[in-house]
C-alpha positions in Angstrom: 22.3 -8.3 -8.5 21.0 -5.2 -6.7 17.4 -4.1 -7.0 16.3 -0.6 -7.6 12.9 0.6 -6.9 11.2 3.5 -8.6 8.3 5.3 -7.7 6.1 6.5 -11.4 4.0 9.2 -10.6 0.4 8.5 -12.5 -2.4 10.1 -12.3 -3.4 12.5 -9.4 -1.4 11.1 -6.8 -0.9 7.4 -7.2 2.6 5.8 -7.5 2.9 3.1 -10.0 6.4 0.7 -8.5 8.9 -0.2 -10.8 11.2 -2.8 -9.4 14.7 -3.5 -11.3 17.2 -5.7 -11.6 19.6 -5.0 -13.8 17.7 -4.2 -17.3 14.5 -6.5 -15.7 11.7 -4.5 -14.7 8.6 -5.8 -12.8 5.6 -3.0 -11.9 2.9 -3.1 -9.5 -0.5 -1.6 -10.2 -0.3 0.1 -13.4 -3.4 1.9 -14.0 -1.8 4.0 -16.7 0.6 2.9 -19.1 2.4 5.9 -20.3 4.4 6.5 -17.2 5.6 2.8 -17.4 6.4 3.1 -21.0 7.9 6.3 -20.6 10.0 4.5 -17.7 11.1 1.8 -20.0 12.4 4.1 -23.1 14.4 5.6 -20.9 16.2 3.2 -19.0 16.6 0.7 -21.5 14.7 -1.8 -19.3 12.3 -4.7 -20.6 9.2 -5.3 -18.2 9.2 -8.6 -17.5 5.7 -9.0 -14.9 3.0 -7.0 -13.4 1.5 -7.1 -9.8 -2.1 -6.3 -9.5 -3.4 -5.9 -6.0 -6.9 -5.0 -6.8 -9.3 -4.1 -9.5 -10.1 -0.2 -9.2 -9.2 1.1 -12.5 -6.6 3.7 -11.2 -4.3 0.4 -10.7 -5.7 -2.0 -13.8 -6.4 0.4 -16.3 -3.0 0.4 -18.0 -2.3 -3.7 -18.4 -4.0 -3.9 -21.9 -1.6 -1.5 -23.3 1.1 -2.8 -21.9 0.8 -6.5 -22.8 -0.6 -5.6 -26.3 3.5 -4.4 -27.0 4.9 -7.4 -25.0 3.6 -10.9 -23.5 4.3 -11.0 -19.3 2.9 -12.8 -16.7 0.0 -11.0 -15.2 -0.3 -11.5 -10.8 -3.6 -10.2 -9.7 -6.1 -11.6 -7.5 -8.0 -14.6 -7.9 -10.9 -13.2 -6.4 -11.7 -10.0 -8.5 -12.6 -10.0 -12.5 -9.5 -8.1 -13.5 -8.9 -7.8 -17.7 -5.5 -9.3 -18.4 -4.7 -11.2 -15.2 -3.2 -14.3 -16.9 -1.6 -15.9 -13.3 -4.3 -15.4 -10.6 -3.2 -15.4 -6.7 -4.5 -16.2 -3.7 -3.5 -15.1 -0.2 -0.8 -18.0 1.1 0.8 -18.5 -2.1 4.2 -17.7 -3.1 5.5 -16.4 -6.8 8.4 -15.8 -8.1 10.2 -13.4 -10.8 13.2 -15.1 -12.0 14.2 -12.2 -14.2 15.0 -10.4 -10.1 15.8 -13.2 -8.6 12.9 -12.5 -6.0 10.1 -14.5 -5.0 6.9 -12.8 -3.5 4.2 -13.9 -0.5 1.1 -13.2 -1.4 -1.2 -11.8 1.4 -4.8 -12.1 1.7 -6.2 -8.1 2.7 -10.2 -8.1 1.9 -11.5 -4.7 3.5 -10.9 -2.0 0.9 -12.0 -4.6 -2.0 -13.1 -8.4 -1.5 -9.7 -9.9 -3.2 -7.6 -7.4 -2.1 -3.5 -8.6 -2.1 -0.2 -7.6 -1.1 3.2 -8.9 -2.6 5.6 -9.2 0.5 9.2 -10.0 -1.3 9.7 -12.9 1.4 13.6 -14.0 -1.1 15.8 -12.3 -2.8 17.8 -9.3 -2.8 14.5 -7.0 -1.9 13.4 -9.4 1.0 11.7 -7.1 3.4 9.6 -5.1 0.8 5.5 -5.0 0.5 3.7 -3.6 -1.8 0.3 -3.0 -0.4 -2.2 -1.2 -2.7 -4.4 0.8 -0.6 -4.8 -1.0 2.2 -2.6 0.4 4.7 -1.1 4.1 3.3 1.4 6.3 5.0 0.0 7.4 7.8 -3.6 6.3 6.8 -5.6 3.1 5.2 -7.8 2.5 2.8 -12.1 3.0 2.9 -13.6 -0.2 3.5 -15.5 -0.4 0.3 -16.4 -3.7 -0.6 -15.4 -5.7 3.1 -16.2 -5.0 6.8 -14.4 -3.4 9.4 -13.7 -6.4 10.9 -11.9 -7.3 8.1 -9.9 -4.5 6.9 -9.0 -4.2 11.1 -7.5 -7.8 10.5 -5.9 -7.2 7.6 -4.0 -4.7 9.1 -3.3 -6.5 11.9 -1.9 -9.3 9.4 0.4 -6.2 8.1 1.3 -4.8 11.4 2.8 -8.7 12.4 5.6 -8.0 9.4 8.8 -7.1 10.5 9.4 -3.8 11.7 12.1 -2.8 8.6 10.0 -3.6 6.2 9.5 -1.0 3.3 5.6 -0.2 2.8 5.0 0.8 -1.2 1.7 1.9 -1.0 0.0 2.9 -4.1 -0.8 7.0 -3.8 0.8 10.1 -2.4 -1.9 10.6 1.2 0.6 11.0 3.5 0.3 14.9 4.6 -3.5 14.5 4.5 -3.9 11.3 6.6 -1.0 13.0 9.0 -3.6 16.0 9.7 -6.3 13.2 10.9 -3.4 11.1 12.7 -2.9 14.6 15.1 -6.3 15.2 15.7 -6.4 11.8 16.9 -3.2 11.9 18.7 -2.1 15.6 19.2 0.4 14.6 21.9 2.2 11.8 19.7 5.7 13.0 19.7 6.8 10.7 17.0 3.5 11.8 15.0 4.6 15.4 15.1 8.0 14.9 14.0 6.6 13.2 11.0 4.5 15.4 10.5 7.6 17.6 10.1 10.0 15.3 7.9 6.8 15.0 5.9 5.9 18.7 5.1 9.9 19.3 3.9 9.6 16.6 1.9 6.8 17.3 0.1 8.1 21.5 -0.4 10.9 19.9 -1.7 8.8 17.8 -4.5 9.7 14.7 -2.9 7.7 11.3 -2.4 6.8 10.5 1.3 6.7 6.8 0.4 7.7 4.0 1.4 7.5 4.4 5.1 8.7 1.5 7.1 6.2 -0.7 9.7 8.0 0.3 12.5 7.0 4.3 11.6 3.5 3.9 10.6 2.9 1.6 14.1 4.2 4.8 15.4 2.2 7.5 14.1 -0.7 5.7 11.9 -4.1 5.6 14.1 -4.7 2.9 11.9 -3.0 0.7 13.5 -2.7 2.0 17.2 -5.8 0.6 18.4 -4.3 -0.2 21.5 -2.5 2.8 22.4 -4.3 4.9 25.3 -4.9 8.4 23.3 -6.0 6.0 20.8 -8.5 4.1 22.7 -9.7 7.3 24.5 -10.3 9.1 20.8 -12.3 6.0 19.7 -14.7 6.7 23.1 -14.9 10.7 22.4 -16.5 9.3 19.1 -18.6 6.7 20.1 -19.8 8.0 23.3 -19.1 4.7 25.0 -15.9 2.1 25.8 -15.0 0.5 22.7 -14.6 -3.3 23.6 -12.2 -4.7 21.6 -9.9 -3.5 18.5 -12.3 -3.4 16.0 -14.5 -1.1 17.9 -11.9 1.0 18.1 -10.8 0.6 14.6 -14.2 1.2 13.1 -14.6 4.7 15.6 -11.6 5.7 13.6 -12.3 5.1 10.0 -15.8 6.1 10.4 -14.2 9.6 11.7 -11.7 9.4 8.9 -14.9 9.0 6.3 -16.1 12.4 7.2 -12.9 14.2 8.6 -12.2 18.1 6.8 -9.0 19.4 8.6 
């Protein structure tokens, strides 16, 4: 059976994903409920299981309403307090959905929080697709809140190993605003500027950027370029000295990020 995958505006600018099969709906960090009840009136669809990837309220917040109308299986990680999580997770381990007929690899991302997950859909129908929170963002990454740099530069570097076609869900609409920081970074990235382009008509048109695929953001996201030359030589500009290694260079870049106005 075919899956569909639905991006539920919520709040601001985060994306709550609805994944389908049939009249089976899983969704992934729902930190309101009305758009996910709204979702399910309207198609007909039963949810069946939520993803948690971390515990910021703009991605818990809506679980209590939702299981109050209908018992689920709860993911989230096993090392955050998270209200509701009934089936903790840690990175290594695999779940599965049988309602989609997909199983899930759960990846280990401290950085941005200290349990931080992914869901990497590693069977099924949807094989290929990850649904990373805010760690890595289209065009961008997350703040390193909770973790180090070191940390959130490996976790990346665990996401940038994927395969190239795979489909990053990442949880809010940053794209256009972490492209303006990916130019001034690299102004002479011709792949960065066409995005930058495919981006803006999107967006004018109402339309999500998201999902991107690994082989475009290790393209055009600084993030997780940290060996590319204009890369390396931005990460010097800032520090006033070589960076050594990638972390150096990572960290030159998110602390830019931190503080960046375009």
């Amino acid at each position: 059976m075919s899956i569909q995958i639905h991006p539920l505006p919520a709040f601001e600018d985060n994306y709550i994903w609805a994944i389908r099969s049939g009249d089976a709906v899983v969704v992934v960090d729902p930190g309101e409920s009305a758009p996910v009840q709204r979702y399910l009136e309207a198609s007909g669809a039963r949810l069946c299981a939520i993803l948690v990837t971390h515990r910021h309220g703009d991605h818990t917040e809506g679980i209590a309403a939702l299981t109050a109308q209908t018992t689920v299986p709860v993911f989230g990680p096993a090392l955050e307090n998270i209200a509701g999580v009934s089936h903790p997770v840690t990175g290594g381990q695999r779940i599965e959905v049988p309602q989609l007929g997909m199983k899930f690899e759960v990846i280990a991302l401290p950085g941005h929080t200290r349990g931080h997950v992914a869901y990497y859909a590693c069977q099924g129908a949807a094989a290929g697709l990850l649904f990373c929170g805010d760690v890595l963002f289209g065009g961008g990454c997350g703040r390193v809140f909770e973790g180090t740099m070191a940390q959130m530069q490996a976790s990346l570097a665990t996401l940038a190993a994927l395969p190239a076609a795979t489909a990053v869900h990442c949880a809010h609409e940053y794209t256009q605003a972490n492209l303006r920081f990916a130019r001034a970074v690299e102004p002479d990235n011709p792949a960065l500027l066409a995005r930058i382009d495919a981006v803006a008509r999107l967006r004018a048109a109402g339309q999500p950027t998201v999902p991107s695929t690994l082989a475009e953001e290790l393209a055009t996201n600084p993030f997780l370029r940290w060996d590319a030359p204009a890369v390396i030589a931005a990460a010097t500009a800032r520090r006033g000295a070589a960076p050594h290694d990638a972390i150096e260079v990572f960290t030159a870049i998110r602390q830019w990020k931190d503080g960046f106005r375009a």
